[in-house]
C-alpha positions as CSV (number, residue, x, y, z in Angstrom):
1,X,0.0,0.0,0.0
2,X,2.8,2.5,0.8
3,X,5.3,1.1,-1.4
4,X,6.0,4.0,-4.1
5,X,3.0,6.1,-2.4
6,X,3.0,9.7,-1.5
7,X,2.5,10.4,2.5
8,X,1.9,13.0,4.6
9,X,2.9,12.8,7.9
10,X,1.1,16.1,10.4
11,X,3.3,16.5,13.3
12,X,6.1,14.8,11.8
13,X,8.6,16.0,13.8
14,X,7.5,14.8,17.1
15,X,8.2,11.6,19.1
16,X,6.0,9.4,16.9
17,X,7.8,10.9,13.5
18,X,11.1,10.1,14.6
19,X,10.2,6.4,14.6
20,X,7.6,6.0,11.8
21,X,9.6,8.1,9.4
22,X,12.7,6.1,9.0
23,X,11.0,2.7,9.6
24,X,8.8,3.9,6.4
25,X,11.8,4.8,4.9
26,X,13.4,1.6,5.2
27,X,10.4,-0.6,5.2
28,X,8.0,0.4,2.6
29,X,10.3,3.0,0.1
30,X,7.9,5.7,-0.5
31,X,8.1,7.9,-3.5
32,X,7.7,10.8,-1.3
33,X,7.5,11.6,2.4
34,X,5.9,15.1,3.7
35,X,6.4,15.7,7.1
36,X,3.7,18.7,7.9
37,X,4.6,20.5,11.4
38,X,4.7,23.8,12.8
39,X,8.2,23.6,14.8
40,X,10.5,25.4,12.3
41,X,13.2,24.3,14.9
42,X,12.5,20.8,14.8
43,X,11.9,20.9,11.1
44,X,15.9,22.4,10.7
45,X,17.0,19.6,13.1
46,X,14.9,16.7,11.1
47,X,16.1,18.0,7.7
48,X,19.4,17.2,8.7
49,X,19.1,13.5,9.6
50,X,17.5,13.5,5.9
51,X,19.4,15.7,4.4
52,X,21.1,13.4,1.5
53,X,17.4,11.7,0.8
54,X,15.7,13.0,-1.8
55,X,12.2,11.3,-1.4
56,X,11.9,13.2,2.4
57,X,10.2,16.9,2.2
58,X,9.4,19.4,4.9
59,X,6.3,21.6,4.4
60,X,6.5,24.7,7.8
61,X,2.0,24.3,8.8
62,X,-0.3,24.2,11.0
63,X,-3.3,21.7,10.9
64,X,-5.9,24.8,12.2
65,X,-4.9,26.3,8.5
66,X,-7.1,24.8,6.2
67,X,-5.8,26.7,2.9
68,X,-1.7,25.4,3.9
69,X,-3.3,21.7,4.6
70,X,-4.9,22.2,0.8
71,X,-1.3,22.7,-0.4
72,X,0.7,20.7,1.7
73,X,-2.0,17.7,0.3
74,X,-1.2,18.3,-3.1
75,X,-0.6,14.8,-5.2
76,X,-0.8,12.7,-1.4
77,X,-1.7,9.6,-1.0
78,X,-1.9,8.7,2.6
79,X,-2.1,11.0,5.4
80,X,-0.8,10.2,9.0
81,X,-2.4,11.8,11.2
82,X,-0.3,13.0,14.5
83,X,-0.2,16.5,15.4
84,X,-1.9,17.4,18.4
85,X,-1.3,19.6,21.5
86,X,-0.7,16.5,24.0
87,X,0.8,17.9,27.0
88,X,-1.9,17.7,29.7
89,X,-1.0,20.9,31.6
90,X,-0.8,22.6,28.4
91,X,-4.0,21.7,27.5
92,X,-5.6,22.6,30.7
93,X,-3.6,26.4,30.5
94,X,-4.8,27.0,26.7
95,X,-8.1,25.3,26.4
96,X,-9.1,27.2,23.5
97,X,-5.9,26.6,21.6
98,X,-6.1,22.6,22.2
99,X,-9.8,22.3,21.0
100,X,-8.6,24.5,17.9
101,X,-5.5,22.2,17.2
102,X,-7.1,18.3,18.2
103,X,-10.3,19.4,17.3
104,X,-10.7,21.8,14.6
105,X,-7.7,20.4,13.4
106,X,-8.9,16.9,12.4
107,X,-11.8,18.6,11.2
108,X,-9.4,20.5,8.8
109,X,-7.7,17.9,7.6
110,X,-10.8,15.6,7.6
111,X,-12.4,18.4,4.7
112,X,-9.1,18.7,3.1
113,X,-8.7,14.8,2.3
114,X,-12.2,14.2,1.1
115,X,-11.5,17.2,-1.5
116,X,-7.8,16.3,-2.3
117,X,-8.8,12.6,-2.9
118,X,-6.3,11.2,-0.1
119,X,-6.8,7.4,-0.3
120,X,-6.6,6.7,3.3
121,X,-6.3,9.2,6.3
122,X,-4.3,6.9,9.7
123,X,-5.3,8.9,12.6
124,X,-3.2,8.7,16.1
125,X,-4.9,8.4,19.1
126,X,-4.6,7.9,22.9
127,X,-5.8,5.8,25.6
128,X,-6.8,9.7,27.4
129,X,-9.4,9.1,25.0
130,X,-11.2,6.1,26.2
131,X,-12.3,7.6,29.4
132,X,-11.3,11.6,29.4
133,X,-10.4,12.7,32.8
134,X,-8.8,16.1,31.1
135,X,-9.0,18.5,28.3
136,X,-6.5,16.5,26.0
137,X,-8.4,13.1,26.4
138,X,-11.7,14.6,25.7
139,X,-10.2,16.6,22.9
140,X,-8.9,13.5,21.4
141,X,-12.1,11.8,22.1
142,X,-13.7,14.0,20.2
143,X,-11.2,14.0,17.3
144,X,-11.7,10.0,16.8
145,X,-15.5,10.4,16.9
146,X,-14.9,13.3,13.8
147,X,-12.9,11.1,11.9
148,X,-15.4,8.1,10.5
149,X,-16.8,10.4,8.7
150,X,-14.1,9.9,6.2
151,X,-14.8,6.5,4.7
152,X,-11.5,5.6,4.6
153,X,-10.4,6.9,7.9
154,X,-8.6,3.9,10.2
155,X,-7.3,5.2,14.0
156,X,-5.4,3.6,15.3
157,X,-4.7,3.9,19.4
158,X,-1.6,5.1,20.3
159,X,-0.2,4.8,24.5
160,X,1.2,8.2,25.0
161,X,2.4,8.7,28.2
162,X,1.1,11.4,30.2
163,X,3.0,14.2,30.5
């Protein structure tokens, strides 16, 4: 399914990135790799481990801006899913700005799949999710409720550990 696909990878250049990046590199030899984040910072470090592979682009976004997702989506295949404002305390300080990313986010990126024709969307989640006792797991709750309404959304439960 990946082999020779297209993929976009949102929050690419967090924890989860670092591992399913290479491991797709290696494992499945995609014809192209997007990693979508808005950590210019973390971009520069990334794009060094990656520098002399061609196949491995970095697109500076934000999932809450629906017209960059429309670009960034150009000529994808497969989305993964990953960006999120995790940190609980975070969370709890910003409310507003963690419903915008987890939720309005995957709503974003929900509308620009369906339009762009992305095959498949693989959507992170948590096990915060499965009984919320915060912001974040009720946020992410509410993200994996928004995503069958793509048909060929999967999600797939990620353990994160609290933080």
């Amino acid at each position: 399914m990946l082999k020779n696909a297209s993929i976009l990878i949102t929050g690419g250049t967090g924890s989860f990135g670092h591992t399913f990046i290479p491991m797709t590199l290696e494992k499945y030899n995609p014809k192209r790799l997007v990693v979508f984040s808005r950590d210019e910072i973390k971009q520069w470090e990334m794009a060094k481990l990656f520098k002399d592979d061609k196949r491995v682009r970095f697109l500076i976004g934000d999932v809450r801006d629906k017209d960059r997702l429309y670009r960034a989506l150009d000529g994808i295949d497969y989305v993964v899913h990953a960006a999120a404002t995790k940190i609980v305390p975070t969370a709890e300080y910003d409310p507003f700005e963690c419903v915008k990313t987890n939720v309005f986010g995957a709503m974003n990126l929900i509308d620009a799949c369906i339009d762009k024709g992305v095959k498949r969307i693989i959507a992170l989640s948590t096990d915060k999710a499965s009984s919320p006792a915060n912001l974040y797991g009720a946020t992410k709750l509410t993200s994996d409720r928004l995503r069958p309404l793509h048909k060929s959304t999967q999600i797939i439960p990620i353990i994160t550990p609290i933080q």
